[in-house]
C-alpha positions in Angstrom: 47.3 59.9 154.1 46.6 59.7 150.3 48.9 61.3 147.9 47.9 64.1 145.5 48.3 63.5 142.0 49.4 66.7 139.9 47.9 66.4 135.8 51.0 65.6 133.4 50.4 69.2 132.0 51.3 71.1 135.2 54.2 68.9 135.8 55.3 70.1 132.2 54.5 73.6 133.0 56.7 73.4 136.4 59.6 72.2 134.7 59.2 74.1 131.8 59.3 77.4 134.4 62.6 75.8 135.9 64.5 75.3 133.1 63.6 79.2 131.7 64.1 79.9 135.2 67.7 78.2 135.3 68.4 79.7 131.8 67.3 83.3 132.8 69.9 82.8 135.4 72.6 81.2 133.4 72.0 84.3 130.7 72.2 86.9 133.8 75.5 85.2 134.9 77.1 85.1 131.6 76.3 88.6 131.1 77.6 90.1 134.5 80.8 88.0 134.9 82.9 87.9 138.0 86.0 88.3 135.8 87.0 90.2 133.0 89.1 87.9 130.7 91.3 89.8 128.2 93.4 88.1 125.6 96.5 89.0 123.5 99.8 87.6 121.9 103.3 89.3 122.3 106.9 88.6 120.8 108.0 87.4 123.6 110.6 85.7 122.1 111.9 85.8 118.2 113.4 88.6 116.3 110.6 91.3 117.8 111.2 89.8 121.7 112.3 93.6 122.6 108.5 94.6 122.8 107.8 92.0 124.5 108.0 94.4 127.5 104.2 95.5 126.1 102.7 92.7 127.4 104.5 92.8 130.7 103.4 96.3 131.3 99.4 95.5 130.7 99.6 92.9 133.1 101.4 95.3 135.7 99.1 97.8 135.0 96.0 95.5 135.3 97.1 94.2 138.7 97.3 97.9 139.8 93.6 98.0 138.6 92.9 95.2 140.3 94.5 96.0 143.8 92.3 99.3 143.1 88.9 97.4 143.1 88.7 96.0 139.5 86.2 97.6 137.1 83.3 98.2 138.5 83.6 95.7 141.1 85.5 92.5 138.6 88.6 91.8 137.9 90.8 92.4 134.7 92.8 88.7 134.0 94.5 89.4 131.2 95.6 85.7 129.2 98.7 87.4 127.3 100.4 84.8 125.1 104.0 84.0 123.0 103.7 84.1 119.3 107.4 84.7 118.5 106.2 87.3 115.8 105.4 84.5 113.5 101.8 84.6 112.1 101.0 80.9 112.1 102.1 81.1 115.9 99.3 84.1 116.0 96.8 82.2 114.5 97.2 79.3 116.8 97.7 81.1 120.0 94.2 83.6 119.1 92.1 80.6 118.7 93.4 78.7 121.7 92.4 82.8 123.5 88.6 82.8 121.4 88.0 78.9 121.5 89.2 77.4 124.5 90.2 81.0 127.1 86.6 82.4 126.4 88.1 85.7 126.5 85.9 88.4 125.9 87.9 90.6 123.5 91.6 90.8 122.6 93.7 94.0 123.8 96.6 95.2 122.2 97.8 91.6 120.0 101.3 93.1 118.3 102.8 93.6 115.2 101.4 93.6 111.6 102.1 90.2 110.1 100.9 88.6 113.2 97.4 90.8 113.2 96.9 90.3 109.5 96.9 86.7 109.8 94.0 86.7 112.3 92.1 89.7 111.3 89.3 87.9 108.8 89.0 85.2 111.7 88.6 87.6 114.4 85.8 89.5 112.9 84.1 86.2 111.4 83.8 85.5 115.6 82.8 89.0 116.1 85.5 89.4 118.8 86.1 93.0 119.8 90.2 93.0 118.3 90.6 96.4 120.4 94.0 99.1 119.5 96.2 96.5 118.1 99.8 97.4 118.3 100.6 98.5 115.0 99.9 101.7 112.9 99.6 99.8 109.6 96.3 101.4 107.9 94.1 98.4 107.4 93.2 98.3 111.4 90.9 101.4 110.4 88.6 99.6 108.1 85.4 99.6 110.2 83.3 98.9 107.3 85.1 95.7 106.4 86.4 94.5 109.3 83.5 96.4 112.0 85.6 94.3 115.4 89.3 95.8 114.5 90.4 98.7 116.1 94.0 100.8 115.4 96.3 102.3 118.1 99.6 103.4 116.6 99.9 106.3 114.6 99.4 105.5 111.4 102.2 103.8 109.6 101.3 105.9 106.3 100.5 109.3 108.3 104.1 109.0 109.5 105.6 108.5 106.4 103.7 111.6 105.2 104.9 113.8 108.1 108.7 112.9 107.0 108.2 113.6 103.3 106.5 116.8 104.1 109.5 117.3 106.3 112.0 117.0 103.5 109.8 119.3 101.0 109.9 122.0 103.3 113.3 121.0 104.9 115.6 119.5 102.2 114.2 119.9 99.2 116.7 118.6 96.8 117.6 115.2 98.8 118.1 112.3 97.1 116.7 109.6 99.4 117.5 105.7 100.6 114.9 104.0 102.5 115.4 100.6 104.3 111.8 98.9 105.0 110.7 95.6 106.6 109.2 93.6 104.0 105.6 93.0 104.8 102.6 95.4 105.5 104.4 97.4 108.3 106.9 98.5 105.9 105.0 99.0 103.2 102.8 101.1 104.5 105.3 103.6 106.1 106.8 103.1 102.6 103.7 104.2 101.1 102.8 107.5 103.0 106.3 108.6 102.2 106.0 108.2 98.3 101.9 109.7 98.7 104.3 112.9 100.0 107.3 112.4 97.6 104.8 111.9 94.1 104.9 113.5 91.2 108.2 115.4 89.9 109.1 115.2 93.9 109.2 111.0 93.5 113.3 111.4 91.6 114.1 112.0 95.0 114.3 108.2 96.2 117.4 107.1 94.5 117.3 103.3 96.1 115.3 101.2 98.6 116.1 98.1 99.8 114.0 95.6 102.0 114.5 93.4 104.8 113.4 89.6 106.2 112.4 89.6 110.0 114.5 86.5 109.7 117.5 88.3 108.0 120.5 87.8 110.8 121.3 91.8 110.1 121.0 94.6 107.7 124.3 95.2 107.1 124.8 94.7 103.5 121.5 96.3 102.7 123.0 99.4 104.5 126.0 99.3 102.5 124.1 99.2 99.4 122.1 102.1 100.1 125.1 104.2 100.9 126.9 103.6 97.9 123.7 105.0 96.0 125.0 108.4 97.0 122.4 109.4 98.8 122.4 112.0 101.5 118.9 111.5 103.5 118.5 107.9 104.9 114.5 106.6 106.1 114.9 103.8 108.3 111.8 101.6 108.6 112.5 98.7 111.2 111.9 97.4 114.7 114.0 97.9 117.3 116.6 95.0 116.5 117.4 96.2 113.1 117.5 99.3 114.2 119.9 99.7 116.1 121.9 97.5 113.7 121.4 100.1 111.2 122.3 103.2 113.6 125.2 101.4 114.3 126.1 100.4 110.8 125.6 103.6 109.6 128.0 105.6 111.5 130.7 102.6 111.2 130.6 102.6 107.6 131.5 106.4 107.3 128.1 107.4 106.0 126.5 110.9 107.2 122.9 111.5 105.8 120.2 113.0 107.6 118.7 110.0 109.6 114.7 109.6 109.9 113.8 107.0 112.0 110.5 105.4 112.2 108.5 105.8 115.4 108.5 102.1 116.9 112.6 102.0 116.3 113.2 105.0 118.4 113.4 104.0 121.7 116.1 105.1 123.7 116.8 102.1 126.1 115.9 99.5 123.5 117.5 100.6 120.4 119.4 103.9 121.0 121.7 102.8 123.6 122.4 99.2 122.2 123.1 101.2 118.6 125.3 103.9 120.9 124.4 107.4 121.8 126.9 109.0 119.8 126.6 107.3 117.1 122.2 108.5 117.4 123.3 111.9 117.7 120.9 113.8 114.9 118.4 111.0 114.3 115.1 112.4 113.5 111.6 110.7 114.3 108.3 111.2 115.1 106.4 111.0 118.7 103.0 111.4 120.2 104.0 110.6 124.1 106.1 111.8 126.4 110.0 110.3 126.6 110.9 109.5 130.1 114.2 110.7 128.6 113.3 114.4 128.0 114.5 116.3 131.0 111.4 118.4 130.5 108.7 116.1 131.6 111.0 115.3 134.7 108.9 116.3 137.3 105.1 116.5 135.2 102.5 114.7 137.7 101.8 112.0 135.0 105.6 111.4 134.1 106.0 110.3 138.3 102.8 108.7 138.6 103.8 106.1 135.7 107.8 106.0 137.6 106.1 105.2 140.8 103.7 102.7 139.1 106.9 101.3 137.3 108.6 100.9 140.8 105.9 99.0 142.4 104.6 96.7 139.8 107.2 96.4 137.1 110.2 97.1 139.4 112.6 95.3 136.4 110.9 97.0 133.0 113.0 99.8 132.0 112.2 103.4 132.5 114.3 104.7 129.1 112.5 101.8 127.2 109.7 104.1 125.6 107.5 100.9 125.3 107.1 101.0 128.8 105.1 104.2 128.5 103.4 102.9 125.4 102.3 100.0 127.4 100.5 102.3 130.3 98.9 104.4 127.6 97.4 101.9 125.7 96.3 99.8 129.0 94.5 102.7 130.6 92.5 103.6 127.5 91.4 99.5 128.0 90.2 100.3 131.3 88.6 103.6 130.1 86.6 101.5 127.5 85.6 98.8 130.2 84.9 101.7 132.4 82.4 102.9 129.8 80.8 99.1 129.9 78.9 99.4 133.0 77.2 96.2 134.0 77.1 95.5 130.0 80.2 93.4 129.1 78.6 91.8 126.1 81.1 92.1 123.2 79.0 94.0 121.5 78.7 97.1 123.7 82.7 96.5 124.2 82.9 97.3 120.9 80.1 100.3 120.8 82.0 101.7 124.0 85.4 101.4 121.8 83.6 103.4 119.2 82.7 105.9 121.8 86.1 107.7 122.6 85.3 111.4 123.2 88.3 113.3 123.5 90.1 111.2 126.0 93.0 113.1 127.2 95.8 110.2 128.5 98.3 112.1 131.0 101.2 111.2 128.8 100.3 112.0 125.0 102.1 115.1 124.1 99.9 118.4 124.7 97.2 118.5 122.0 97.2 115.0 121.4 93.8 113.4 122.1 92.3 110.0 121.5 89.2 109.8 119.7 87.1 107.6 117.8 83.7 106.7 116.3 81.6 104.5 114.2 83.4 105.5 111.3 86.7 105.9 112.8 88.6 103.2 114.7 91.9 104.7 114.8 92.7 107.1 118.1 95.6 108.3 117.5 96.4 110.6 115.0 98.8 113.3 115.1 102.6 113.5 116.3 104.9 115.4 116.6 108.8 115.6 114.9 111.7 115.0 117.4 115.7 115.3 117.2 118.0 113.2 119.2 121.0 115.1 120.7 122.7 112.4 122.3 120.6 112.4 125.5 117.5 112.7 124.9 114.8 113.2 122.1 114.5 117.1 121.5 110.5 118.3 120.4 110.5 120.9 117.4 108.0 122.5 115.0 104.7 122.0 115.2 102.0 118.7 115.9 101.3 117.0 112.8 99.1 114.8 111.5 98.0 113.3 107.8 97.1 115.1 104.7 97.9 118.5 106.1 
């Protein structure tokens, strides 16, 4: 039988059709993965280890999703990653996630020195760098850094909300404020004094700062008291302060106490300070306390117990980061939700632009998360809160910045 020989110029043509072929298909795979890979870095250990419980929660929460059915048929697999709250840890740990995990965006990567130190890489790689965990102001920069979005209440919204609070409140104070020394500080810092300016800035009569590396605060707290003054803002992470709660009522002094928002849980700072001695403290909140008697028996208060009894059995139920951690992780899946079939980064990002009133179980009433092209931070309005030895107690109105 004699073979049939094929001209060189349809062999070229056949294998040119196979390798677009294999490509198309290589493009169409990469495009509808099997897997959604998330990455992030958490304190796990160092002197911020206490939120390290964050992390722990997402990946609960994304097993739950998971048992569920996934998103749309895949799979969450969440890479979450020790950087010790150290920066250069951040940076090493985010480019072992972009460069060698593949993930497809990062989700929730904590604290503000560790974010700043990846933020101009992370939006060089045009990686969707979705509601980092920290209100500092800079994460709502969309025009300069278009992949970065906020979570927290803003750092310098807070610090309006308190100095309004003491115009209206306490007029003639004569303030100390104790502040972590990097952007997280000196951003709460900032929103305080954009409130206290003008004549109202002789009201701070001393600040002092703080090292994350600092064994305590004690001598700083000493300091401030011997300033004379009778209103105390305390801006520091749950190790410090509960130092400072506890250092406060030791040493005899007996301002009026603000404390920032990400210092003011219960399990992880209240109790180790002591209850009694957190008796009056003043902060801010924008989700429910597990605490509060009166969310006791709300349907979204024993949906996130029962979620917290099957897949984090050992978190802590008075640690409010435990609540922060469900809140943030379902407005993840809300965004993948959003995706479709499309996981490309780029529509991660449009759909994390694309927020419309998204009404999460456990924000206080009135609180709802939003955000836009212009607008990458969802959260932002709180509301004031009194500790009375129990529990955080609500009062006055929701706030929010520039009001």
């Amino acid at each position: 039988m004699r073979s049939v020989q094929f001209p060189k110029s349809l062999w070229l043509a056949a294998s040119l059709a196979l390798g677009c072929a294999l490509a198309t298909g290589n493009a169409a795979a990469q495009s509808a993965p099997k897997e959604i890979k998330l990455g992030q870095t958490m304190p796990y250990s160092g002197p911020a280890s206490a939120y390290g419980t964050i992390g722990k929660v997402h990946t609960a929460y994304f097993k739950k999703i998971n048992d569920e059915g996934g998103i749309n048929g895949r799979k969450i697999n969440l890479v979450s990653l020790d950087d010790g709250y150290s920066p250069p840890k951040a940076v090493e740990q985010v480019r072992k996630l972009v460069e060698q995990e593949d993930v497809l965006a990062l989700f929730q990567t904590l604290g503000t020195p560790s974010n700043s130190a990846i933020h101009k890489y992370v939006n060089a790689k045009k990686v969707p760098h979705l509601f980092v965990a920290t209100g500092a102001t800079k994460w709502n920069d969309p025009k300069s850094y278009p992949w970065t979005f906020g979570f927290n209440l803003s750092y310098q919204t807070e610090g309006e909300i308190y100095g309004r609070y003491l115009l209206k409140n306490k007029p003639n104070a004569k303030v100390a404020i104790l502040y972590q020394n990097d952007d997280y500080g000196k951003d709460l810092l900032a929103g305080v004094k954009k409130a206290l300016s003008g004549p109202n800035a002789k009201m701070i009569v001393a600040e002092a700062t703080y090292e994350v590396t600092d064994p305590t605060v004690d001598s700083q707290i000493l300091t401030l008291k011997a300033s004379g003054a009778d209103t105390f803002i305390n801006i520091t992470t749950p190790k410090f302060a509960a130092q400072a709660i506890r250092k406060v009522a030791d040493s005899g002094w007996k301002p009026l106490h603000l404390l920032n928002n990400v210092g003011a849980s219960v399990g992880s700072v209240l109790t180790p300070a002591g209850l009694d001695k957190s008796i009056d403290l003043v902060t801010v909140q924008y989700y429910k306390d597990a605490t509060d008697p009166q969310w006791k028996d709300d349907p979204a208060m024993l949906e996130w117990r029962a979620f917290m009894a099957r897949y984090y059995r050992e978190g802590n139920v008075e640690d409010a980061s435990n609540i922060y951690g469900y809140i943030t992780a379902q407005l993840m899946v809300q965004v993948l939700k959003q995706c479709g079939n499309d996981l490309s980064r780029e529509n991660i990002k449009k759909q994390a632009e694309n927020v419309k009133n998204f009404k999460q179980a456990l924000l206080l009433p009135g609180i709802t998360m939003n955000t836009g092209p212009t607008d990458h931070a969802p959260i932002e309005q709180a509301q004031l809160s009194k500790f009375n030895g129990k529990q955080w107690v609500l009062f006055g109105e929701v706030l929010g910045g520039a009001q």
